[in-house]
N, C-alpha and C positions, 0 to 999 in steps of 0.2 A: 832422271827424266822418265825412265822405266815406267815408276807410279802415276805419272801423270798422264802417260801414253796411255795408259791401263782404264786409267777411270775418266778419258775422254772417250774410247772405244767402246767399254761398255757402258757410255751414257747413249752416243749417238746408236747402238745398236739399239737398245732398248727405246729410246725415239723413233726409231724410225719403224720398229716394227708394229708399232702403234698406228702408225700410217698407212702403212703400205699392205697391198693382196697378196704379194708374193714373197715373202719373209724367205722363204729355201733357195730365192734365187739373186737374193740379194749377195753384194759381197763389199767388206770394208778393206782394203788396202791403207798403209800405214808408210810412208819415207818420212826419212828422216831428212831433211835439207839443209842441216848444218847445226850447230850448236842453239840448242833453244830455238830451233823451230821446225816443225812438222809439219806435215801433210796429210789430211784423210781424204781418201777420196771413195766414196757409197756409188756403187757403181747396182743396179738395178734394172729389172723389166720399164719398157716406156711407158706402159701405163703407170708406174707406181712413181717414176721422174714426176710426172705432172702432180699426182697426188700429194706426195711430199715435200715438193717444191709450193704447190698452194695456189689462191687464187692472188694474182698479181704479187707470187714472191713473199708472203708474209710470215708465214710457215718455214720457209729454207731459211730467210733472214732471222727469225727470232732463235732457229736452232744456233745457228751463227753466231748470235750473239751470248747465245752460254755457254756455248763452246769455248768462246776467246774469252769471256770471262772466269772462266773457270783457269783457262790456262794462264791469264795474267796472274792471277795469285801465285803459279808457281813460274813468273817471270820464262813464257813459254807464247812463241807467236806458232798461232795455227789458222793454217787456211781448210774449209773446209771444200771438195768439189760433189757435186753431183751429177751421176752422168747414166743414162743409160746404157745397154751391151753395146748397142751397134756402134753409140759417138764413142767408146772405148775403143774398140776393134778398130775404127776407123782411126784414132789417135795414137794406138799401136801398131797400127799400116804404117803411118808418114811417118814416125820416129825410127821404125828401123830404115825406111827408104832416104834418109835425110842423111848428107855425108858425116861421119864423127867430126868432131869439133878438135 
């Protein structure tokens, strides 16, 4: 799964820098949530969320969709998120504040 983490990473990097004004402040995070299936999540400046995300989502959706095409070949489900700093920060406020499970 290593190779296929690999070359979803450096696909979405390489999309996304294409898009976005602030490529040095971007960052990709990688979990792993259980056998054959991962997570990335493109976490970025707010202007560049809008940017890459697109006019009514078409742009976010199409990356989307080569993404999970690419990982169907190697029988691999990925979700992709996008988020800017603050809704990150703000989603690692309530997860440390939220009692363990």
């Amino acid at each position: 799964m290593q190779v296929v983490t690999e070359q979803i990473r450096n696909f979405i990097q390489y999309i996304a820098v294409q898009f976005i004004e602030h490529p040095q402040r971007a960052q990709l995070k990688v979990a792993e949530l259980g056998p054959q299936r991962l997570r990335f999540k493109l976490v970025l400046e707010r202007s560049d969320v809008a940017l890459l995300i697109g006019r009514n989502g078409f742009s976010a959706s199409a990356i989307r969709s080569v993404v999970k095409a690419a990982a169907e070949r190697a029988s691999v489900q990925v979700n992709l998120q996008i988020h800017s700093h603050e809704e990150e920060a703000e989603m690692l406020a309530r997860e440390s504040q939220s009692p363990p499970a």
